[in-house]
C-alpha positions as MATLAB code, in Angstrom:
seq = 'XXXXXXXXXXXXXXXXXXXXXXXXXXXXXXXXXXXXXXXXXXXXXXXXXXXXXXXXXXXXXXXXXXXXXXXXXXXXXXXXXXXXXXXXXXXXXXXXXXXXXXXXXXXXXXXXXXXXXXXXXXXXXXXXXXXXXXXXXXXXXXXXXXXXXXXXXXXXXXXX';
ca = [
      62.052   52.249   56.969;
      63.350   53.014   53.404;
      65.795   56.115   53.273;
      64.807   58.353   50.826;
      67.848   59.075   48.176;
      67.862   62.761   46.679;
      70.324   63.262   44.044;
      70.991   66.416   42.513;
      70.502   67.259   38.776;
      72.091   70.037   36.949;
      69.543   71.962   34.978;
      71.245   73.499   32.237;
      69.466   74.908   29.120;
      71.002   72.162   26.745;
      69.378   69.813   29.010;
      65.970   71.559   28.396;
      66.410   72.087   25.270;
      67.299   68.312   24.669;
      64.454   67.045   27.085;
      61.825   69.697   25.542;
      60.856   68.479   22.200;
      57.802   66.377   21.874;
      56.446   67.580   25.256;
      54.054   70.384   24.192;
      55.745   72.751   26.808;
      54.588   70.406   29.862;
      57.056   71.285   32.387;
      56.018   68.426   34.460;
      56.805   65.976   31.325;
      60.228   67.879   31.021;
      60.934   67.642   34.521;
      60.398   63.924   34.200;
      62.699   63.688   31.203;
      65.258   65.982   33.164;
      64.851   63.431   36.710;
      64.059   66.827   38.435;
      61.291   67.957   40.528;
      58.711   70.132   38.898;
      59.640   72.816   41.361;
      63.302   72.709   41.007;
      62.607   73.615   36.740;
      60.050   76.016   37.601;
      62.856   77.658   39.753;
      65.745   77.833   37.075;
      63.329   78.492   34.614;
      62.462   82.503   36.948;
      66.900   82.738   36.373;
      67.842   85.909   34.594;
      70.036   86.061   31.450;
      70.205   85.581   27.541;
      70.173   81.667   27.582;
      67.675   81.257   30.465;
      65.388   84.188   28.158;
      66.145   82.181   25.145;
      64.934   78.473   27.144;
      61.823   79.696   28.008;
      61.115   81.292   24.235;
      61.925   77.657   23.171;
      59.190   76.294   25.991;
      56.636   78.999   24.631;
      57.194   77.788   21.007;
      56.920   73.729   21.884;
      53.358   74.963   23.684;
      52.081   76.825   20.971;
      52.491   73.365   18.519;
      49.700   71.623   20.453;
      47.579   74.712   19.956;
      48.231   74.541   15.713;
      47.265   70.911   16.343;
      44.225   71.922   18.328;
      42.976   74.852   15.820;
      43.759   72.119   12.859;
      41.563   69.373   14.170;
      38.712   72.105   14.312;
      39.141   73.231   11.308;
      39.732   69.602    9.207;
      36.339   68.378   11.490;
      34.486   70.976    9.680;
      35.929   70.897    6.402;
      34.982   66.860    6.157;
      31.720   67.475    7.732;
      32.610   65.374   10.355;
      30.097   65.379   13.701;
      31.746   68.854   14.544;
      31.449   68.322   18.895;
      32.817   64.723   18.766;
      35.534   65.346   16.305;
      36.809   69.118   17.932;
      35.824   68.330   21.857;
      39.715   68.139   23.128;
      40.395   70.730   20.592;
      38.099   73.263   22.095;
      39.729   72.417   25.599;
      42.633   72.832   24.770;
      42.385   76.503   23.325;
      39.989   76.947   25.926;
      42.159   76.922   28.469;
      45.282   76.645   26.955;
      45.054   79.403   24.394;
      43.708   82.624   25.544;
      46.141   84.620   23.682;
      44.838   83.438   20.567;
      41.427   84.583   21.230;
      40.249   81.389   22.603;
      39.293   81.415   26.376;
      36.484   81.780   28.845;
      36.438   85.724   30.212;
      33.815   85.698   32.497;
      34.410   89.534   33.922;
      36.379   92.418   32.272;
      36.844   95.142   34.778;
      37.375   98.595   33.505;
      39.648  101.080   36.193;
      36.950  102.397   38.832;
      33.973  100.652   37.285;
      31.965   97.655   38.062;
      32.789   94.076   36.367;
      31.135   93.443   33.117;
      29.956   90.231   32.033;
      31.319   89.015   28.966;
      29.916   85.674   26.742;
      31.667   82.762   26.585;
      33.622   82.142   22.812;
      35.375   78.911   22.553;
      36.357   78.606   18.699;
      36.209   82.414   17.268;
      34.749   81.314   13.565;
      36.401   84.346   12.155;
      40.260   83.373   13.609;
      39.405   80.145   11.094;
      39.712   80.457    7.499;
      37.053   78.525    6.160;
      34.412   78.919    3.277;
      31.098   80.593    3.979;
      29.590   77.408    3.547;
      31.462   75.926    6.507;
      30.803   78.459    8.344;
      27.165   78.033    7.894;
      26.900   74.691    8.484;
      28.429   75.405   12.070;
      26.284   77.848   12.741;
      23.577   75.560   12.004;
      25.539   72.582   14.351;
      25.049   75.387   17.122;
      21.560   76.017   16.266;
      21.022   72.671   16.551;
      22.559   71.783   19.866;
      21.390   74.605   21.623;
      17.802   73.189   20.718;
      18.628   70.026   21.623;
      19.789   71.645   25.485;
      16.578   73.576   25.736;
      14.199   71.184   25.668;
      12.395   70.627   28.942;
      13.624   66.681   30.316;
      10.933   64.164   30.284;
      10.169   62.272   33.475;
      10.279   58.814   33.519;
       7.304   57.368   35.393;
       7.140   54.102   36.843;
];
């Protein structure tokens, strides 16, 4: 039977701030880079005070550059014309779930106080949060057109 060795790391935020960049705000890819358990950062990381306030600003910040990345590979697909749900697919997940605050984001109820839930559709890329030409625009509302036809149709079975 192997003992188990458990050595204890100091989490500081230097060493966060050192380990952060490059990780997207992963705290399991920090924790890695700190040799910590996820759970040990996600318990410094609740500690009061200026620095610990200012660590998980700095966390926020690294997070939000994978969601620029994510809204620019939408956007650049559709400028070049490029097959719009190949090229934007992660993209979309990514705000998806990722990104609510930005407008992305499933919201499948919205419950108003004392009332019953109301449904609300499903918006993954808000055209209007994207600055792009009319024409752009057009052509992925066309792209959606077109897909949504293609999901309609009634499957043919195959016969043997």
């Amino acid at each position: 039977m192997t003992k188990r060795i458990i050595t204890r790391v100091r989490l500081t935020p230097i060493r966060i701030y050192k380990a952060l960049s490059g990780t997207g705000g992963n705290k399991s890819v920090i924790a890695k880079r700190l040799g910590c358990h996820y759970q040990a950062l996600l318990k410094v990381l609740v500690k009061e005070g200026e620095d610990w306030d200012k660590v998980r600003l700095a966390i926020k910040r690294e997070a939000e550059t994978i969601g620029d990345i994510a809204e620019q590979t939408v956007r650049q697909a559709m400028e070049q014309r490029l097959d719009i749900s190949v090229a934007s697919t992660a993209a979309r997940w990514h705000l998806d779930r990722k990104h609510a605050d930005r407008g992305y984001g499933k919201k499948d109820h919205v419950k108003i106080d004392g009332g019953d839930p109301i449904q609300v559709n499903h918006t993954l890329i808000p055209i209007d949060k994207l600055d792009l030409p009319v024409d752009v625009k057009v052509q992925v509302f066309d792209a959606m057109k077109k897909y949504q036809e293609q999901n309609s149709k009634p499957e043919m079975k195959r016969i043997n």
